[in-house]
PAZAPA-4460 file (N, C-alpha, C; in steps of 0.05 Angstrom, whole numbers, plus 32768, in hexadecimal, padded with zeros to 4 digits):
% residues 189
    n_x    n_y    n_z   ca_x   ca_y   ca_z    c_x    c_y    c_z   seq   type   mol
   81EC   8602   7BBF   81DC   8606   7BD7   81C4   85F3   7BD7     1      X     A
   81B4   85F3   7BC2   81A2   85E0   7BBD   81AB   85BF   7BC3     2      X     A
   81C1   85BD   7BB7   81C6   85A4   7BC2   81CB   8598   7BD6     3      X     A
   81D8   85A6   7BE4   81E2   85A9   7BFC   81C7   859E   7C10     4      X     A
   81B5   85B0   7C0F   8193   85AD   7C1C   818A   8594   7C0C     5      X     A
   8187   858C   7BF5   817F   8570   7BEA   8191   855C   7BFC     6      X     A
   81AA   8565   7BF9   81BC   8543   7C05   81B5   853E   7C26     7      X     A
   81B4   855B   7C30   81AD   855B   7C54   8190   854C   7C5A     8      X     A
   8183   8552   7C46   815E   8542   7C47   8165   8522   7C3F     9      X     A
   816E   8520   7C2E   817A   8500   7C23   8183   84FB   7C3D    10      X     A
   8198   8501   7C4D   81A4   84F3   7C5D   8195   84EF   7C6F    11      X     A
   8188   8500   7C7B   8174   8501   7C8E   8159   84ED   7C8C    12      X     A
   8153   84EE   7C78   8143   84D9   7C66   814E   84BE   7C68    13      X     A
   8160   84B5   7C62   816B   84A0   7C70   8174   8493   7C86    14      X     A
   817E   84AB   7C94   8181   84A7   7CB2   8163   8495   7CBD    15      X     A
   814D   84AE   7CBD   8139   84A3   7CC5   8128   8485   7CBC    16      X     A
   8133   847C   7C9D   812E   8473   7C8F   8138   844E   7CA1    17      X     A
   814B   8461   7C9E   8161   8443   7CB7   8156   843A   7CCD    18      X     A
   8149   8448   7CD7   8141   8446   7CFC   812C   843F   7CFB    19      X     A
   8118   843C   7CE2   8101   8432   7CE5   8107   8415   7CDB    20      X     A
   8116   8416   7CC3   811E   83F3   7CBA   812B   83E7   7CD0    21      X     A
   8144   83EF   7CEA   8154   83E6   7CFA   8136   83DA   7D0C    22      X     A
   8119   83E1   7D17   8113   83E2   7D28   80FA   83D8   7D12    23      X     A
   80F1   83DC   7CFD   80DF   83BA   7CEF   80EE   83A2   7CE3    24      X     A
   810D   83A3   7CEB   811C   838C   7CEB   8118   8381   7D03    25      X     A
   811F   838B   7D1F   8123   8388   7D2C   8105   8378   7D36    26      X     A
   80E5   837D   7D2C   80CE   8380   7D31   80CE   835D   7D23    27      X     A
   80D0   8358   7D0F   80CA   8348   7CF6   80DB   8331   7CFB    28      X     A
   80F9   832E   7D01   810A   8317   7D10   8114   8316   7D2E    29      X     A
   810B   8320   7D3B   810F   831C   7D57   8100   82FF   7D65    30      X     A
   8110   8300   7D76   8106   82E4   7D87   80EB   82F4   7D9C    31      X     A
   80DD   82EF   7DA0   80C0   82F8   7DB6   80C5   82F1   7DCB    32      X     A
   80D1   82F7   7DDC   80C6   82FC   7DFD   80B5   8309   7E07    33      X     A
   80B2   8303   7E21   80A4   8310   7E3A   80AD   831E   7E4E    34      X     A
   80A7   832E   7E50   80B5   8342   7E64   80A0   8349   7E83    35      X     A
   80A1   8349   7E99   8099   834E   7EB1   809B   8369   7EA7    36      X     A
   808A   8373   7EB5   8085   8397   7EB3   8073   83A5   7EC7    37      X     A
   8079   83BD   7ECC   8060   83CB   7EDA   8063   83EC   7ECF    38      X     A
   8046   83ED   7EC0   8049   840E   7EBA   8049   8420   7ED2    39      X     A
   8058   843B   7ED3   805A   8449   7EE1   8051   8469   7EE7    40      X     A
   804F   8472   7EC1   804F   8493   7EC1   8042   8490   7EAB    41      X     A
   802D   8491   7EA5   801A   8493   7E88   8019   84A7   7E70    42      X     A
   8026   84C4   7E85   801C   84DB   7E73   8032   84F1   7E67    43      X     A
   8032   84FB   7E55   8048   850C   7E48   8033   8528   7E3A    44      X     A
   803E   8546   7E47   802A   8556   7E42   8031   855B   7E1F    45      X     A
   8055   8554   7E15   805F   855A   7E05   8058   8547   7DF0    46      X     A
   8051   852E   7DFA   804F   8512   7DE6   8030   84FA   7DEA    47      X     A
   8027   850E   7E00   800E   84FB   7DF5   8004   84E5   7E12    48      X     A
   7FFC   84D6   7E0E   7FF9   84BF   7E27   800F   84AB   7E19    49      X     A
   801C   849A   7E25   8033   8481   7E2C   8038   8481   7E42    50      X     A
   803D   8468   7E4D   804C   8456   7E5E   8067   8454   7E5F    51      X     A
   8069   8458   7E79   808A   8451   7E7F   808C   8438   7E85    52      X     A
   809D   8424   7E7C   8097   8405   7E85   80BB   8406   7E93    53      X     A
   80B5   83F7   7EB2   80C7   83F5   7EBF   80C6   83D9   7EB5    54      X     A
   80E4   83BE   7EB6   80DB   83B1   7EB3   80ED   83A1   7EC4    55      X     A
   80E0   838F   7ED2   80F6   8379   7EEC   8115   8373   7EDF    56      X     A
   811D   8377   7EC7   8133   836B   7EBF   8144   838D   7EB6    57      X     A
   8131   83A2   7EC0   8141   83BE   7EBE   8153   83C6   7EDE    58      X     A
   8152   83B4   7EEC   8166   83B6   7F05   8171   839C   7F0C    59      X     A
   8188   839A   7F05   8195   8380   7F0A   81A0   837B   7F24    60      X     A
   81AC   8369   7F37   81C1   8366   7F4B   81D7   8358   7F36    61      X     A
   81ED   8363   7F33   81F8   834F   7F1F   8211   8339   7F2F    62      X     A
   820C   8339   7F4C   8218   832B   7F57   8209   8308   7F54    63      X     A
   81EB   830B   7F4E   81DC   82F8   7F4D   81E2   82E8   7F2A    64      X     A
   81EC   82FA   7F1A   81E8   82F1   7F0B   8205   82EC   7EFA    65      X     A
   8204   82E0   7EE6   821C   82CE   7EDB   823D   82EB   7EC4    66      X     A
   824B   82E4   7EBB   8254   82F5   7EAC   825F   830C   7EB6    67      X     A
   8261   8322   7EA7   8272   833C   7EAF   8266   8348   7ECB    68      X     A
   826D   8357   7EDB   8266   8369   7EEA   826D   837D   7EF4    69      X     A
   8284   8387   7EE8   828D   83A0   7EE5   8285   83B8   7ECF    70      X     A
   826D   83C4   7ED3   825E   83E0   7EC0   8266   83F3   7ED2    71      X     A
   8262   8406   7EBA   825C   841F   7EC9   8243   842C   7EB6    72      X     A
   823D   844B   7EBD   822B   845A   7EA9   822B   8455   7E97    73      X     A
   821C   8452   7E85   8217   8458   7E6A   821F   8443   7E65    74      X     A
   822E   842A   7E6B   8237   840B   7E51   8228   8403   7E4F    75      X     A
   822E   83FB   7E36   8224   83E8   7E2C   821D   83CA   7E39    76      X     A
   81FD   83C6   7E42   8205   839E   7E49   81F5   8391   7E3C    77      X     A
   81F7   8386   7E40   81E3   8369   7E30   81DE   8351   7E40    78      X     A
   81C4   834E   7E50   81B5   8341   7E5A   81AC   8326   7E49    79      X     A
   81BE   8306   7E4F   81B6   82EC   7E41   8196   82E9   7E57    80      X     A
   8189   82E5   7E4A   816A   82E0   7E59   8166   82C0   7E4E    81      X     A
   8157   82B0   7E5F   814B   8299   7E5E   812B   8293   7E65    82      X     A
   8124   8289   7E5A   80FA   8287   7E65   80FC   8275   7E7B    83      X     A
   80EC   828D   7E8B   80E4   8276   7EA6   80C9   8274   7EA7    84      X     A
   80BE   8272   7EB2   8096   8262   7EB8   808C   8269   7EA1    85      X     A
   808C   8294   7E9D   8079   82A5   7E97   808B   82BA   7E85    86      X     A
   80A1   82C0   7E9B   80BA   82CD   7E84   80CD   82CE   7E85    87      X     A
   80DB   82DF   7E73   80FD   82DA   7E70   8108   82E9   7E8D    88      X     A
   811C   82D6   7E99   8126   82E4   7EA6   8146   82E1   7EAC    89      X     A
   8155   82F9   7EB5   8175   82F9   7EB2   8180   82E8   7EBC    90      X     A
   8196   82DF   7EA6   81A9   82C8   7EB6   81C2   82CD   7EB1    91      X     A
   81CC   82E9   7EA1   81E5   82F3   7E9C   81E7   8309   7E97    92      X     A
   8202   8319   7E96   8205   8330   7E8E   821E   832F   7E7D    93      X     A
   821D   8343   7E66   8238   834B   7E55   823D   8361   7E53    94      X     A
   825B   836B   7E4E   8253   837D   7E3E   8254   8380   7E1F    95      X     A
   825D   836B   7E1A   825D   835D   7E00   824B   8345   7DF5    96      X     A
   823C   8349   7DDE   8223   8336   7DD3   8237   8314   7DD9    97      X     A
   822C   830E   7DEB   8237   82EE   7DF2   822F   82D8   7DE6    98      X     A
   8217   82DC   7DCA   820A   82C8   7DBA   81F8   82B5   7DD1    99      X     A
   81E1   82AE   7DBF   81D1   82A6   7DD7   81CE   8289   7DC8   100      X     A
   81CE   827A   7DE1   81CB   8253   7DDB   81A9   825C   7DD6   101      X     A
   81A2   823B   7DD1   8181   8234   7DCD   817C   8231   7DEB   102      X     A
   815B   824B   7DE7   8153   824C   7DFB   8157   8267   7E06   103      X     A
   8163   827A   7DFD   816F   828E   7E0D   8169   82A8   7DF7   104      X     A
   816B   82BD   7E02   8168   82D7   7DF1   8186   82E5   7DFA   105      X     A
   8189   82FE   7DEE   81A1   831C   7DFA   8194   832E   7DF3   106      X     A
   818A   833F   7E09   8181   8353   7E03   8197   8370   7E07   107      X     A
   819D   8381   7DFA   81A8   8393   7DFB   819B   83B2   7E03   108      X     A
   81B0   83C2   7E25   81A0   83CE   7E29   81BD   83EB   7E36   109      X     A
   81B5   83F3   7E41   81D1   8407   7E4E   81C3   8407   7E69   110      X     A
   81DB   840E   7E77   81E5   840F   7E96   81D7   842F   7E9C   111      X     A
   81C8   8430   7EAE   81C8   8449   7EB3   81C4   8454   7ECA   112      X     A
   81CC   843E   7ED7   81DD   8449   7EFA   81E3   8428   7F04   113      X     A
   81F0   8430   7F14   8207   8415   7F26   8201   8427   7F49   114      X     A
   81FC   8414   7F52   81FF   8410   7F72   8203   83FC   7F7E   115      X     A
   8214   8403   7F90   8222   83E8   7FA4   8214   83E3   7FC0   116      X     A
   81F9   83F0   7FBC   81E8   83E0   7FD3   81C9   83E8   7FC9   117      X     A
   81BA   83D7   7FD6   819E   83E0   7FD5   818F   83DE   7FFA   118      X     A
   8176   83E8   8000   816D   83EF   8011   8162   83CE   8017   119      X     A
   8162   83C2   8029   8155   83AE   802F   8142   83AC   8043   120      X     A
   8120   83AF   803B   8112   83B6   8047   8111   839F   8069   121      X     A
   8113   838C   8064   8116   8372   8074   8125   8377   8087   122      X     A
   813C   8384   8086   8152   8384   809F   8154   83A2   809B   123      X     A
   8145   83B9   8094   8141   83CF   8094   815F   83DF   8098   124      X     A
   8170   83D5   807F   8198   83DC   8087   819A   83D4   8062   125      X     A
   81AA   83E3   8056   81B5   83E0   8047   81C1   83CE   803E   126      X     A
   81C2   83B8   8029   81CA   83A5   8020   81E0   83A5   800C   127      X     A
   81FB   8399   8013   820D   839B   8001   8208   838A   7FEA   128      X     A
   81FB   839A   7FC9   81FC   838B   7FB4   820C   839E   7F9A   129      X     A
   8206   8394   7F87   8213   8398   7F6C   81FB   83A1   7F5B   130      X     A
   81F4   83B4   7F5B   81D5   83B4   7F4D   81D7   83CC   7F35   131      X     A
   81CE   83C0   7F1B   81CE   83CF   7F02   81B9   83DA   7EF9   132      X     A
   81AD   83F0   7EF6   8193   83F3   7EE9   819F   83FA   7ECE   133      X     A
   8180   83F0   7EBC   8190   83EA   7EA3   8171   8401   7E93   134      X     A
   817C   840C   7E7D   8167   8405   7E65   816D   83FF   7E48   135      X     A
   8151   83F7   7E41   8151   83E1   7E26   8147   83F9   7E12   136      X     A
   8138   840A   7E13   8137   8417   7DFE   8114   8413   7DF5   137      X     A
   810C   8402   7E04   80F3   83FB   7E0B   80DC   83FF   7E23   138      X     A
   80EE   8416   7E24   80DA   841F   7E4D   80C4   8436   7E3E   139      X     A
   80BD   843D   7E27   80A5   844C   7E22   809C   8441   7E10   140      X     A
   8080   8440   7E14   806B   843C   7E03   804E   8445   7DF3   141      X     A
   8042   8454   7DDA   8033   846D   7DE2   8017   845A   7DDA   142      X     A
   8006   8461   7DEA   7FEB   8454   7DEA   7FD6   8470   7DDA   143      X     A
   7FC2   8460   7DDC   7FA8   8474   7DCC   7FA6   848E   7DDB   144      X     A
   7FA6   84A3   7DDD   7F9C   84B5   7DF0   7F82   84B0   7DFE   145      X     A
   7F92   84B3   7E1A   7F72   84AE   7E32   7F81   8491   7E3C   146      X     A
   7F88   8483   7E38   7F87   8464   7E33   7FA2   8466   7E51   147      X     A
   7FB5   8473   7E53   7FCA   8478   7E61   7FBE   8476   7E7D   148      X     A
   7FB2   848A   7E86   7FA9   8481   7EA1   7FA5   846A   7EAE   149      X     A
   7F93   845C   7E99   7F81   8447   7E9B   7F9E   842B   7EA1   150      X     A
   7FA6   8429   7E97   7FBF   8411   7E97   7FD4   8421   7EB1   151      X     A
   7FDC   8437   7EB8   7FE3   843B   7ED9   7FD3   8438   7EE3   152      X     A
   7FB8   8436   7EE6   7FAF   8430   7F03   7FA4   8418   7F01   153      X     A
   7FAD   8405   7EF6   7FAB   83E6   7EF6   7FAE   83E1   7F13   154      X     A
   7FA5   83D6   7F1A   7FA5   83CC   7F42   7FA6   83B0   7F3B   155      X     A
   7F95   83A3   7F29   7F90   8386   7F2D   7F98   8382   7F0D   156      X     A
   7FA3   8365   7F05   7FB3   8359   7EFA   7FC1   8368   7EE9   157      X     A
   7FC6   8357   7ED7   7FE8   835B   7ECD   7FF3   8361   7EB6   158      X     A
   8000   836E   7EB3   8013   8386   7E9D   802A   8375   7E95   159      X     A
   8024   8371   7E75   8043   8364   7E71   8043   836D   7E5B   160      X     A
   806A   8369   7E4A   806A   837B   7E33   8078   8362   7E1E   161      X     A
   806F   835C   7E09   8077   834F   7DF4   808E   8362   7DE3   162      X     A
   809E   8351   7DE9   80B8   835F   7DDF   80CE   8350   7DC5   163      X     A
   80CC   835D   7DB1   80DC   8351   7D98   80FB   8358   7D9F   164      X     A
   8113   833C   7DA0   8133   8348   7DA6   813F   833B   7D85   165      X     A
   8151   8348   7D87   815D   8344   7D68   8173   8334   7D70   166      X     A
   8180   8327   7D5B   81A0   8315   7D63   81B2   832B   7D69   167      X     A
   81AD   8343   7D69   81C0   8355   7D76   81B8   8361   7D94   168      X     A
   81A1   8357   7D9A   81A4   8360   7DB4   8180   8378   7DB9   169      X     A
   8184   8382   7D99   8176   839B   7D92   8154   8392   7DA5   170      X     A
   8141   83A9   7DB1   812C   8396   7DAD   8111   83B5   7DA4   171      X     A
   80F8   83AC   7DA9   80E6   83B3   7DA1   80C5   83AE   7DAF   172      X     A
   80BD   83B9   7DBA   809E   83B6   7DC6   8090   83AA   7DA0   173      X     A
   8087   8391   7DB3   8072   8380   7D97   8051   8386   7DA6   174      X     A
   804B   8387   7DBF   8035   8386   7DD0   8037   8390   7DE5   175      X     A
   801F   839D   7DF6   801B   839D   7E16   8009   8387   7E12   176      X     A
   800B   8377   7E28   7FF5   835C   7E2E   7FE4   836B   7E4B   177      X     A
   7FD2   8369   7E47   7FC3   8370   7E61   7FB2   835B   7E6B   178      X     A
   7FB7   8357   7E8B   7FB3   8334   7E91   7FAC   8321   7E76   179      X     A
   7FC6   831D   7E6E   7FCC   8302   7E5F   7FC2   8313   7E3C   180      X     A
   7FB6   831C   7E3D   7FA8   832B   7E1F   7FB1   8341   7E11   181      X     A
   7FC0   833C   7DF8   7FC2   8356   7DE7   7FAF   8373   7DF2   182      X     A
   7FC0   8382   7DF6   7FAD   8398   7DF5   7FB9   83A8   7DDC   183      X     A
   7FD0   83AE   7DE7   7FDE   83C0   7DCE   7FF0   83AF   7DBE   184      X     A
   7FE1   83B7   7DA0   8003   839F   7D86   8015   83BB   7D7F   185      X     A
   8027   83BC   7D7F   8036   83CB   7D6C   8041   83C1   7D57   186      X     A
   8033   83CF   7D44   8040   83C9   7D1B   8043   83DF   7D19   187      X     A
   805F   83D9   7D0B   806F   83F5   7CFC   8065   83F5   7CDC   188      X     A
   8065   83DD   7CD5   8059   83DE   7CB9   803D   83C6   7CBA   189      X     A
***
């Protein structure tokens, strides 16, 4: 019986043991991008103040863009990103890691809804597209308590998120930049 409770703590112990090395691996060799962002929901009565970070490359049209385009819920894709001016932005979709040339990242994220039109405010009629919203595993972030508010009601400049991706796709919040400036570093160790 005793052992039984020792081996269940060991495993568990490891488990967690794993998810912190998977994600200070992931922290320590990742390539650094930039991500477009806008916080949305600051507060959690259960967890504290964080940010929800929407981020321009979490809704795709994938008619615009290169590679697979048949998902559904829950797959697996993998977004090849390239730097433009200020940041990375999509130029493919997989659903398999497609290895990235020089110059390029894969960020890995899941499908978590598909629609075949969006609202087009311009011609005020529905627009036939292919559109994926995606997440990375990187849409929360927990700030100091109090501090949450203060970053939603940003009105004037600009929110961006420094983001560590692994050769697998994996990635990791390294910073919030607030107009252009570290505000928040995240170290795991």
């Amino acid at each position: 019986m005793i052992a039984r409770v020792i081996l269940i703590l060991a495993l568990q112990t490891i488990f967690l043991g794993g998810m912190v090395a998977k994600k200070q691996y992931t922290h320590n060799t990742g390539t650094q991008i930039l991500l477009e962002t806008q916080p949305i929901d600051p507060r959690s009565l259960f967890r504290g103040d964080y940010v929800i970070l929407n981020y321009t490359i979490s809704t795709l049209d994938l008619n615009q863009l290169e590679g697979d385009n048949e998902f559904r819920e829950h797959d697996d894709i993998y977004v090849k990103l390239r730097k433009g001016e200020l940041y990375h932005e999509p130029i493919a979709v997989y659903h398999e890691h497609p290895g990235a040339e020089s110059g390029e990242v894969v960020i890995k994220g899941e499908v978590n809804y598909i629609s075949d039109q969006r609202w087009d405010q311009a011609t005020e009629q529905y627009a036939k597209v292919l559109e994926a919203g995606i997440e990375y595993g990187i849409e929360n972030y927990f700030v100091p308590e109090g501090e949450g508010r203060e970053l939603e009601r940003r009105t004037e400049g600009k929110v961006d998120i420094r983001v560590a991706v692994d050769q697998a796709g994996n990635s990791g919040i390294k910073a919030i930049l607030v107009d252009g400036e570290e505000r928040y570093i995240e170290t795991l160790f």
